[in-house]
GUKOLDO-779195 format. One record per atom (N, C-alpha, C, O): residue in three letters; x, y, z. Coordinates in steps of 0.2 Angstrom, whole numbers, plus 5000, padded with zeros to 4 digits. Layout:
% GUKOLDO-779195
ALAXYZ...
END
This chain:
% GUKOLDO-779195
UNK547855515525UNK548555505523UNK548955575523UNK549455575525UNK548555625519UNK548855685520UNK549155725526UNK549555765526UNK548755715530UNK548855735538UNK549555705542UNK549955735546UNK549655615539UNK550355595541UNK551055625538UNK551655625541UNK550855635531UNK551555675528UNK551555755531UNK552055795533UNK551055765530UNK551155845532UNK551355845540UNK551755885542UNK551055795544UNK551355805551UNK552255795550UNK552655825553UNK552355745545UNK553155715546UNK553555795545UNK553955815549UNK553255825539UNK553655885537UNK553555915541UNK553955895544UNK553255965545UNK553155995547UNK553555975554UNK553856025557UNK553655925556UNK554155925560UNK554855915558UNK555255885562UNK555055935551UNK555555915549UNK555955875547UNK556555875545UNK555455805549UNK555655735546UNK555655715541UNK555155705538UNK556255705537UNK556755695531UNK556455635530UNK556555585534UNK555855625523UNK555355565522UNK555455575513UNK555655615509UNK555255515511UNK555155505506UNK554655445503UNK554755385504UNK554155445500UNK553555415499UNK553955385492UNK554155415488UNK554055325493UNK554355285488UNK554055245483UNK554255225478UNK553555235486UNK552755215482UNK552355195484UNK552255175490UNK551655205479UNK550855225480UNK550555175475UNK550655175469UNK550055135478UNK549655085473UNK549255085477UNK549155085483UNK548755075470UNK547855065475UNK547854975473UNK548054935469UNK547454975479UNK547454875479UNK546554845479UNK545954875480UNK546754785477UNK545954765474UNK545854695480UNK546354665483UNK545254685480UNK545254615481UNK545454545476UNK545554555470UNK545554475480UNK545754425477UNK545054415472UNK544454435472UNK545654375466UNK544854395460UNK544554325461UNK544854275462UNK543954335461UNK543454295461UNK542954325469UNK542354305471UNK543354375472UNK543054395481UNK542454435478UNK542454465472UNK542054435482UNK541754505481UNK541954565480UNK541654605476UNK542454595485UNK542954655482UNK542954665477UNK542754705473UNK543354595475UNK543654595467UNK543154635463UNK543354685460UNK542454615463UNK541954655459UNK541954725459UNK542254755454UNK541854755462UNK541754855465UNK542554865461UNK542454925459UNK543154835460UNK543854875460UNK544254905465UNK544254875471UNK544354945463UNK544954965468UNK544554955477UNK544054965479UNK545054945481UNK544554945490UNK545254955495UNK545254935501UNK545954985491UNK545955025496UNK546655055491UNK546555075485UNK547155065495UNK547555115492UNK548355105498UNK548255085504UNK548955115496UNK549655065502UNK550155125497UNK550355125492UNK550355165503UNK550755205503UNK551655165503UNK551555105505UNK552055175503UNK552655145508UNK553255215506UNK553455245501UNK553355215511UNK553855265514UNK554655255517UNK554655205521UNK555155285517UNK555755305520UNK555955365524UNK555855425522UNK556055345531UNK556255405534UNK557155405534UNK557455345534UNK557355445534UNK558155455534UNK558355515540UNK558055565541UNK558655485543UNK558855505550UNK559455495551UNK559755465547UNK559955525557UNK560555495560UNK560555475565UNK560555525569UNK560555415569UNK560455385574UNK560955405579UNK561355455577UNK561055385587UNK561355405590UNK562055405589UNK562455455590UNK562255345586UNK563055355583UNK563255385578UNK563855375578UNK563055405575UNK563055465571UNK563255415565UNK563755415562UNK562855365564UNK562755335557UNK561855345552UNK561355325554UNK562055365546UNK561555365543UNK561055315543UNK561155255540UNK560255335545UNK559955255546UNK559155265540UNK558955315538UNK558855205539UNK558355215534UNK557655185540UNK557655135543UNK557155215540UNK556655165542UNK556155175537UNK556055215533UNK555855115537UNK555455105531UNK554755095534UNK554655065539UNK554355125529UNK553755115534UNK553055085529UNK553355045525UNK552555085528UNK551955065526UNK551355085530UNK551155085535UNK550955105524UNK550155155526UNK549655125522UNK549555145516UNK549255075525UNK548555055522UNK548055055523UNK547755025528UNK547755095517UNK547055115519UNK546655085514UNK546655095508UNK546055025518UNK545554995517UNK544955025516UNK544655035522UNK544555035510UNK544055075511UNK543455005514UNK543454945513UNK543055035518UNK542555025523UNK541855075523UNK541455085528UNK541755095518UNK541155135519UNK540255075516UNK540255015517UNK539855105515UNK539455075512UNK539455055505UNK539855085502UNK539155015503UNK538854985498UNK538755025492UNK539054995487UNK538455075492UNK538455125487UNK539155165488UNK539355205483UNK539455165492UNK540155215489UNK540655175495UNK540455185501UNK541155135494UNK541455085497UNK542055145501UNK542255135507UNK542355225496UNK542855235500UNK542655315503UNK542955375503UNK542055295505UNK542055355509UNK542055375520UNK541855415524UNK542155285520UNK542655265524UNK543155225524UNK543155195519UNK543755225531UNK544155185528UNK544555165533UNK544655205537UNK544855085534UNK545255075540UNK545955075538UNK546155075533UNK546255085543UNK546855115543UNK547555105546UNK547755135551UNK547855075544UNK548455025547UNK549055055545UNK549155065539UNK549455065551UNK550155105548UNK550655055550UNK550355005550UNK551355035552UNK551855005553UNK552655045551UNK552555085546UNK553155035554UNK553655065552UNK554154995555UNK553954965559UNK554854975552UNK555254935552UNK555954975551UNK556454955552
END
């Protein structure tokens, strides 16, 4: 996740991480048991579009941990989207 903000700044994209929650499984899943099994960034980017109006995109970052058994987040799958 740190590699995607740091890419945005560095290329000088005007972002703002608006909020950060770790997520769990449905209660009663197996997940549910272990706790936390992933983590969902959401994001703004602020830009001026071709007509020179101020514009927002909003984006979303979730990461699903996917590792073993004994340590669930030391893999993780990884799903971005922006609207």
């Amino acid at each position: 996740m740190i590699q995607i903000f740091s890419a945005l700044g560095k290329a000088n994209i005007n972002y703002e991480i608006a909020k950060t929650e770790y997520t769990r499984g449905r209660p009663g899943d197996i997940m549910d048991s272990i706790g936390n099994t992933g983590k969902e960034w959401k994001f703004e980017v602020y830009f001026t579009n071709q007509n020179g109006k101020l514009t927002t995109l909003y984006g979303n970052v979730r990461a699903a941990w996917a590792g073993s058994v004994a340590d669930v987040s030391d893999r993780y799958d990884l799903v971005a989207y922006v609207s």
